[in-house]
C-alpha positions as a Markdown table, in Angstrom:
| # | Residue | x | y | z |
|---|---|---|---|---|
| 1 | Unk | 86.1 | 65.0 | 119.0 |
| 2 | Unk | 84.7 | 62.4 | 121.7 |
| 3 | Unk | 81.7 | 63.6 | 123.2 |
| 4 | Unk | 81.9 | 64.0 | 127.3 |
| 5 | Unk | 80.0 | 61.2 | 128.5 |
| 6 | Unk | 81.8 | 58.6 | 126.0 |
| 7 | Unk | 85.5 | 59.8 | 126.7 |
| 8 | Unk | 88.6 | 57.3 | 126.9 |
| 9 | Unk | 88.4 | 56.4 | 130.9 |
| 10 | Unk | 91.1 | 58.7 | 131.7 |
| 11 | Unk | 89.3 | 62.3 | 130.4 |
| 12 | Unk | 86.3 | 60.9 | 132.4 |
| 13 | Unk | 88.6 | 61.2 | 135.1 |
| 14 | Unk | 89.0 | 64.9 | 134.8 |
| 15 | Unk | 86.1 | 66.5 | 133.1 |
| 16 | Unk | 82.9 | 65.8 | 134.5 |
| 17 | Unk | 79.7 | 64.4 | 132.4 |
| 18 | Unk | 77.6 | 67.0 | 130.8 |
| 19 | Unk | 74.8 | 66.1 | 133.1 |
| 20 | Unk | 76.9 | 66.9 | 136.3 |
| 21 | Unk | 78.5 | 70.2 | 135.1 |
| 22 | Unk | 75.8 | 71.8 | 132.7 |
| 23 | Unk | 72.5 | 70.4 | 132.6 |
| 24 | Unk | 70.9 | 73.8 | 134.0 |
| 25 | Unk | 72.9 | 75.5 | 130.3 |
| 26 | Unk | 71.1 | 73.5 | 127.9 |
| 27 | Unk | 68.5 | 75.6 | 127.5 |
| 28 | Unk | 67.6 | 79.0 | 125.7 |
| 29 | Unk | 64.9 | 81.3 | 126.2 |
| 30 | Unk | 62.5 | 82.6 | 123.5 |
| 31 | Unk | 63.9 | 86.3 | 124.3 |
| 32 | Unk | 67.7 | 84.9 | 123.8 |
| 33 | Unk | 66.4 | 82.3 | 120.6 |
| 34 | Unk | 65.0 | 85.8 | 119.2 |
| 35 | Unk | 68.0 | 88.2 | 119.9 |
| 36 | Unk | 70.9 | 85.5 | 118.3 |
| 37 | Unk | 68.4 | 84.8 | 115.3 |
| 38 | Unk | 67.8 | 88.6 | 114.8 |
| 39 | Unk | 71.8 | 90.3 | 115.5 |
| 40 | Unk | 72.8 | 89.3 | 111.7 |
| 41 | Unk | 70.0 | 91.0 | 110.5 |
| 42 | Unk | 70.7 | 94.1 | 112.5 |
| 43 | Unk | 73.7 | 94.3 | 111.2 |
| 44 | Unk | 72.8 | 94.1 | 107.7 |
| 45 | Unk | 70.4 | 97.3 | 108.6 |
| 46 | Unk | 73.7 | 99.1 | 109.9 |
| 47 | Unk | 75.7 | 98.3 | 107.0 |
| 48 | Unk | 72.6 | 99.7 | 104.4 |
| 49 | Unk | 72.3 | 102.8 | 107.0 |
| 50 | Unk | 76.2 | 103.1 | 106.4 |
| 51 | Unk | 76.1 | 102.7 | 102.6 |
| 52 | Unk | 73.9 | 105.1 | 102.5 |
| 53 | Unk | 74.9 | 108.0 | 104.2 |
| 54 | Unk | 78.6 | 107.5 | 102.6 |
| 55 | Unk | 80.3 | 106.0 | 105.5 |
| 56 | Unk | 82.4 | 103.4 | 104.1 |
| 57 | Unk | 84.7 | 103.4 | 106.4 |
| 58 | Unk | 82.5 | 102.0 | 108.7 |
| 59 | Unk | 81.3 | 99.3 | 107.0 |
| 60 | Unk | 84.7 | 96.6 | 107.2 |
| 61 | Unk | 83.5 | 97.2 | 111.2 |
| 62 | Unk | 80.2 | 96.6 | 110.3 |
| 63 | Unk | 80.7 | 93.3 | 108.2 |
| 64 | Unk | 83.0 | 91.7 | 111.0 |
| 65 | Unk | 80.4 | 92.2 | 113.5 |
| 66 | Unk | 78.0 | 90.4 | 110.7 |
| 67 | Unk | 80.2 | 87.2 | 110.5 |
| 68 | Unk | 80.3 | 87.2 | 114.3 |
| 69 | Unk | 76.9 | 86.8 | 114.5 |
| 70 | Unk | 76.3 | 84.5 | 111.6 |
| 71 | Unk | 79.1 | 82.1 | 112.8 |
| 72 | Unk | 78.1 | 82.0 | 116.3 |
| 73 | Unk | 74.0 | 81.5 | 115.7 |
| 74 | Unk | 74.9 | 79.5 | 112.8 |
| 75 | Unk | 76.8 | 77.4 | 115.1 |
| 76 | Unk | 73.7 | 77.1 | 117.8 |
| 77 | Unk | 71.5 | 76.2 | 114.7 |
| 78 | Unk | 73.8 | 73.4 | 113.9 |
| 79 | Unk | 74.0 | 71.7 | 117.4 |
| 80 | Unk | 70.4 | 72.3 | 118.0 |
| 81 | Unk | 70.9 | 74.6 | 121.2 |
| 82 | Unk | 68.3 | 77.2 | 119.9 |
| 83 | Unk | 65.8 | 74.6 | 120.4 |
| 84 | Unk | 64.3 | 75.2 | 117.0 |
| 85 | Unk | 62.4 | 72.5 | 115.1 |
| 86 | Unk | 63.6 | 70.6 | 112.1 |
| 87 | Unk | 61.5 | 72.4 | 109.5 |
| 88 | Unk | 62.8 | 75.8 | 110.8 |
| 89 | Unk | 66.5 | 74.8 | 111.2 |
| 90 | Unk | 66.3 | 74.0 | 107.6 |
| 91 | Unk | 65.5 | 77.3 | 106.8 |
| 92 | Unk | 67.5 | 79.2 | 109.2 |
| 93 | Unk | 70.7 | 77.7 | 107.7 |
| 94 | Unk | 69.5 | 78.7 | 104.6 |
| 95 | Unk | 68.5 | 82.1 | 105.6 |
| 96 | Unk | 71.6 | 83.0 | 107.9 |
| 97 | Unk | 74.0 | 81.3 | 105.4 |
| 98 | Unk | 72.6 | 83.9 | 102.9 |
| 99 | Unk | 73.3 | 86.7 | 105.2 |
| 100 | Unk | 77.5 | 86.2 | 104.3 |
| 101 | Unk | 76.6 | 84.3 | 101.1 |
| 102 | Unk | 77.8 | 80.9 | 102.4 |
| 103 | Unk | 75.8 | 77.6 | 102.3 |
| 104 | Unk | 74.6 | 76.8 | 106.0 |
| 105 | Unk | 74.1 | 73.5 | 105.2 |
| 106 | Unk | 77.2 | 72.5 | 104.1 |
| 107 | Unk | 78.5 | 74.3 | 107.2 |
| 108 | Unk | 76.5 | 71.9 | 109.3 |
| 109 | Unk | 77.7 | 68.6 | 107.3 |
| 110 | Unk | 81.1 | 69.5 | 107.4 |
| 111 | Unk | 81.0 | 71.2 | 111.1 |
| 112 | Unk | 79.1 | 68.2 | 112.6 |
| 113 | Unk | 82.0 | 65.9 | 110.9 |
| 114 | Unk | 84.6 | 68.2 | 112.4 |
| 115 | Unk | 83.5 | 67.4 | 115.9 |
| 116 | Unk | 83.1 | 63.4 | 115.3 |
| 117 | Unk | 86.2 | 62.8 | 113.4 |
| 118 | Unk | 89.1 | 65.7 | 113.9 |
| 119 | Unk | 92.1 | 64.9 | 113.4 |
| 120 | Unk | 91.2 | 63.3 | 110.2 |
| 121 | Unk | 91.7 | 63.0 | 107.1 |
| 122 | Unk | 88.1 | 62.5 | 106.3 |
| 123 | Unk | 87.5 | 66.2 | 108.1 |
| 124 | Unk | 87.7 | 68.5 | 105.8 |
| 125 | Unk | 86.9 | 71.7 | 108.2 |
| 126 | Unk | 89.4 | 70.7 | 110.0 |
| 127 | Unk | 92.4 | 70.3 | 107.8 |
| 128 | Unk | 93.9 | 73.9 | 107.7 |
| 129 | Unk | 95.2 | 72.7 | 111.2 |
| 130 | Unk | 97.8 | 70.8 | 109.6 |
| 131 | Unk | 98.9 | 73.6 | 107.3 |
| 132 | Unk | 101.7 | 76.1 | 107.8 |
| 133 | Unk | 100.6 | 79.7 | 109.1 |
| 134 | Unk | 100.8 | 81.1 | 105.4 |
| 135 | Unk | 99.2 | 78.0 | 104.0 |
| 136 | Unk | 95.9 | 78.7 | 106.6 |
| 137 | Unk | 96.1 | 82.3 | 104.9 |
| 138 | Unk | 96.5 | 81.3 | 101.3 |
| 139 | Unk | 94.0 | 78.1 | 101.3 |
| 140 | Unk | 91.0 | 80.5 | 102.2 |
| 141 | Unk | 89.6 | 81.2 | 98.6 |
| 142 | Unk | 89.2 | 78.1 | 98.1 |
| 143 | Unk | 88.1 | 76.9 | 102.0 |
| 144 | Unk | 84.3 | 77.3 | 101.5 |
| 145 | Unk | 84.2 | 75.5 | 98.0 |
| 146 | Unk | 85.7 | 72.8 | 99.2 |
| 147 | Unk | 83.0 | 72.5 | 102.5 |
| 148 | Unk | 80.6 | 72.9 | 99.6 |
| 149 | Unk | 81.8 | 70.1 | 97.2 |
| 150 | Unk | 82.1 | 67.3 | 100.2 |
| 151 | Unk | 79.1 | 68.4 | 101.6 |
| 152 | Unk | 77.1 | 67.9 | 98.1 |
| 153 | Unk | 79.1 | 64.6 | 97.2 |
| 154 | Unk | 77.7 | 62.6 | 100.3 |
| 155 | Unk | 74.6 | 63.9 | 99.5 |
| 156 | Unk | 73.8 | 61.4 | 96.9 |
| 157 | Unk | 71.1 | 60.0 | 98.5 |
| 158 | Unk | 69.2 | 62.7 | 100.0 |
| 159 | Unk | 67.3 | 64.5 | 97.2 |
| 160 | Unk | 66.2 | 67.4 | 99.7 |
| 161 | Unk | 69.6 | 68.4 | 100.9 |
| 162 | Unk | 71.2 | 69.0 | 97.6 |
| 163 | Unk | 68.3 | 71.0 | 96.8 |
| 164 | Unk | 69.5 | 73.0 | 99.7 |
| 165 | Unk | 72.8 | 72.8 | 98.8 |
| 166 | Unk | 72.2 | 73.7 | 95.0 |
| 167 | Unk | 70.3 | 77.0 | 96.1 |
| 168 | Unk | 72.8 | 77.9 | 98.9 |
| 169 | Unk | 75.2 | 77.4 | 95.6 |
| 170 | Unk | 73.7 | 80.3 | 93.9 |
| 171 | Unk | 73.5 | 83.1 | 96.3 |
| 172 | Unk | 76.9 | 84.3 | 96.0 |
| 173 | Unk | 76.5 | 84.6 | 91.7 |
| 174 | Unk | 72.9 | 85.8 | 92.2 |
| 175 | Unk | 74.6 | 88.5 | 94.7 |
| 176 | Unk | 77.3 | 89.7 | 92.7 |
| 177 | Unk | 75.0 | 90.1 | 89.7 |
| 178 | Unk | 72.1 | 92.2 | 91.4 |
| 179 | Unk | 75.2 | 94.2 | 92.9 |
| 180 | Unk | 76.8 | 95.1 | 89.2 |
| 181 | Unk | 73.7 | 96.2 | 87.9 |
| 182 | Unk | 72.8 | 98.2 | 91.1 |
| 183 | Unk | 75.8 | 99.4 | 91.2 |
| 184 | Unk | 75.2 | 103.2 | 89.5 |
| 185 | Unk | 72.4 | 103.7 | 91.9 |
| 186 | Unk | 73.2 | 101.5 | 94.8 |
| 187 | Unk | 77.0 | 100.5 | 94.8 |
| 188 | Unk | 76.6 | 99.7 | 98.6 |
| 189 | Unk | 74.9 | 95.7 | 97.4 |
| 190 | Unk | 78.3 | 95.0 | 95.5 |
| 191 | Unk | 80.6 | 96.1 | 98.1 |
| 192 | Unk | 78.9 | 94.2 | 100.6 |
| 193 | Unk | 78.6 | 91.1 | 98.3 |
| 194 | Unk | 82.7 | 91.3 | 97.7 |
| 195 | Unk | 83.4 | 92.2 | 101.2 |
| 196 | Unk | 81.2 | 89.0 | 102.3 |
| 197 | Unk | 82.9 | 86.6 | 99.9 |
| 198 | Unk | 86.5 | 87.6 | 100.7 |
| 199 | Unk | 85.7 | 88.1 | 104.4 |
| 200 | Unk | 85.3 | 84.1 | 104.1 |
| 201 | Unk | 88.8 | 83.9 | 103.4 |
| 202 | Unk | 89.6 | 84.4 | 107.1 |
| 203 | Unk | 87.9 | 81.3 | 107.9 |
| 204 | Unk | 90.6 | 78.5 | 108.0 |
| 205 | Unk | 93.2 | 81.0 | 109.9 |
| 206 | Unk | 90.9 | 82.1 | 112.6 |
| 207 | Unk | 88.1 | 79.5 | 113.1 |
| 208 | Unk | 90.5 | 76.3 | 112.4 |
| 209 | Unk | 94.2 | 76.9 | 112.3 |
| 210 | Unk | 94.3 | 79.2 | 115.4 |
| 211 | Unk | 92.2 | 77.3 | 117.7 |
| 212 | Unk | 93.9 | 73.5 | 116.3 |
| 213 | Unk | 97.0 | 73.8 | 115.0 |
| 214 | Unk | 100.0 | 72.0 | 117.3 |
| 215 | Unk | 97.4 | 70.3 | 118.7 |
| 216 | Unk | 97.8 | 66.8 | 121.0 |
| 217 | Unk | 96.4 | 63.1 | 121.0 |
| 218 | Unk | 93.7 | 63.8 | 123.9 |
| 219 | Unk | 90.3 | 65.6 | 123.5 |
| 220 | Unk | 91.7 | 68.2 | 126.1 |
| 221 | Unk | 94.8 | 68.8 | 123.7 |
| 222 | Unk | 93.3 | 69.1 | 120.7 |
| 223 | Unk | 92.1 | 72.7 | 121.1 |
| 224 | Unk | 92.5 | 75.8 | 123.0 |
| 225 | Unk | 90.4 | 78.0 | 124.9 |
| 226 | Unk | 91.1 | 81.7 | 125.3 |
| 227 | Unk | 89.8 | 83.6 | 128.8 |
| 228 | Unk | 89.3 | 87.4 | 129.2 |
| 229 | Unk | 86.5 | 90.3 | 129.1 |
| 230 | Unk | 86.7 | 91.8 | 125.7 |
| 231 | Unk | 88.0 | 89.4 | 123.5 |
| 232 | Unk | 85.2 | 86.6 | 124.6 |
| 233 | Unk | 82.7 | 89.3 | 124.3 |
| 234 | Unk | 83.6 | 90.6 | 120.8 |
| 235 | Unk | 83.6 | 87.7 | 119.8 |
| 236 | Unk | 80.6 | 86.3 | 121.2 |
| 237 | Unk | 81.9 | 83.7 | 123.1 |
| 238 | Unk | 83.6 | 81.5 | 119.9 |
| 239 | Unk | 87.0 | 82.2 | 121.8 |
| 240 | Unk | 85.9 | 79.3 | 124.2 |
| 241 | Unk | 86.7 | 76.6 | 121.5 |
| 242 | Unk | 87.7 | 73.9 | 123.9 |
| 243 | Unk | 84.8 | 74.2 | 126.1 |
| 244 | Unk | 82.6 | 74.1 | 122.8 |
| 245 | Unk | 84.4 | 71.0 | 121.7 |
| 246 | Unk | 84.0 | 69.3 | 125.0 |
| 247 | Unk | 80.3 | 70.1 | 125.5 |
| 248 | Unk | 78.9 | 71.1 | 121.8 |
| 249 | Unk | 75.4 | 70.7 | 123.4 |
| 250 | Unk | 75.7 | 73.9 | 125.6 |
| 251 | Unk | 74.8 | 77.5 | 123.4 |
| 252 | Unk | 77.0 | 80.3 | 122.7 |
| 253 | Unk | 75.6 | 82.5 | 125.4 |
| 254 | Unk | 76.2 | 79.6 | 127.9 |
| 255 | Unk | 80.2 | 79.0 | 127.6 |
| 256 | Unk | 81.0 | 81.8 | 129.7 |
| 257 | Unk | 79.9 | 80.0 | 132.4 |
| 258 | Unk | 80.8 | 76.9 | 131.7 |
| 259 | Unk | 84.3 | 78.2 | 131.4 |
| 260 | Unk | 84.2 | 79.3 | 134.6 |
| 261 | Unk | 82.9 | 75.7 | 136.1 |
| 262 | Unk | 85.4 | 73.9 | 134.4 |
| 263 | Unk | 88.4 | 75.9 | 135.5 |
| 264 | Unk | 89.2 | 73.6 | 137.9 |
| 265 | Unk | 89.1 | 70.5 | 136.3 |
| 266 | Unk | 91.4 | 71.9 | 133.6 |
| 267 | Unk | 93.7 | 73.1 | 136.0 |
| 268 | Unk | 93.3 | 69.4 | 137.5 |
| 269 | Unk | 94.3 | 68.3 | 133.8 |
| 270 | Unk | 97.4 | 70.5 | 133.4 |
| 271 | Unk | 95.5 | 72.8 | 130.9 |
| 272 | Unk | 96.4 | 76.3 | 131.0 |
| 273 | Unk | 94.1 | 78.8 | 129.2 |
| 274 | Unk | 95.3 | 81.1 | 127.3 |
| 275 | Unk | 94.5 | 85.0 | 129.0 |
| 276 | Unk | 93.6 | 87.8 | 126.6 |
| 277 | Unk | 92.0 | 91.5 | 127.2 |
């Protein structure tokens, strides 16, 4: 994806630079770094709460609001909009990764590839959008591992980040273990551990083949952006794709209003958002 301020002359056109539109969005205060850094981890309190007092059917609730707020910090880590150094990003991919069992650092090679290359053929998070609707489904077990093996084959040359990657490797084995020999007194680590793993599975339908698939030759085309109350606020913002592919620079919390600024220009464009609940 071709970043705002070095669009083909005729997107220049229509959207405006990121300077003109959002330069007051770039930032993120210390109470709003705190509160995305800290939501996973609430959840994973809600979920033991729910294990333990026996409500299991809470918990598939419980888990999806988990993977919203892994994806959506995860995703702030990985542009940098949390403002957080480079020694702490390190670790907070590692450590919110860990949270669904998936390797954050893969997620950020293979992400930040997404957005310089897609389409391509050398984008691998972005090739369930040139699979069939039942291809999307049936290519998520495998989705992950595949983020995982290109991530660690480029890595050749930097010793650190398949050290990264080689720990982030582990987690899910290391989780299923401690969860079958809990399980007599603590079944609640396994189910958690499965439900993670095969929640995973969701990821090339919903983050990839949904927003992408059909899509056109223009940076404006390539994605779609969905507008509403609920929706956007389940899902913490991530339903404004094209608005995060246009600007990646501008945080989660921030795209609402974007959205709203750029209304215009998309209507300029011909681009109809897509209304939801």
């Amino acid at each position: 994806m071709t970043a705002p301020d070095t669009q083909p002359a005729g997107i220049v056109a229509v959207i405006p630079a990121l300077p003109e539109i959002a330069a007051d969005l770039l930032t993120t205060s210390a109470g709003q770094r705190r509160w995305a850094l800290a939501r996973p981890y609430l959840g994973l309190v809600l979920f033991v709460v729910a294990a333990w007092r026996g409500w299991w059917w809470l918990t598939p609730v419980i888990m999806f609001m988990i993977f919203v707020a892994v994806v959506t910090v995860t995703h702030d880590v990985v542009h940098r909009c949390l403002e957080l150094g480079p020694r702490s990003t390190q670790w907070w991919l590692f450590a919110l990764g860990a949270v669904v069992l998936e390797s954050g650092h893969a997620y950020r090679q293979t992400h930040l590839q997404h957005h310089r290359l897609f389409p391509s053929d050398d984008d691998p998070e972005g090739y369930p959008a040139n699979l069939t609707l039942a291809g999307a489904i049936l290519y998520g077990p495998i989705f992950l591992v595949r983020l995982w093996w290109w991530s660690f084959r480029r890595a050749t040359a930097d010793r650190r980040l398949k050290m990264w990657l080689l720990a982030e490797a582990s987690v899910p084995g290391l989780a299923l273990a401690t969860g079958a020999a809990l399980w007599p007194t603590a079944p609640g680590v396994l189910v958690y551990a499965v439900m993670a793993i095969v929640g995973s599975w969701v990821y090339p339908l919903l983050t990839v083949y949904l927003p992408h698939h059909d899509y056109g030759d223009t940076p404006l085309t390539q994605t779609r952006t969905l507008r509403g109350r609920v929706l956007p606020a389940i899902f913490l913002e991530l339903t404004y794709h094209l608005e995060h592919h246009l600007y990646p620079q501008v945080p989660s919390h921030r795209l609402g209003e974007l959205s709203r600024r750029l209304d215009p220009f998309l209507a300029t464009a011909g681009v109809q958002p897509r209304r939801v609940i």
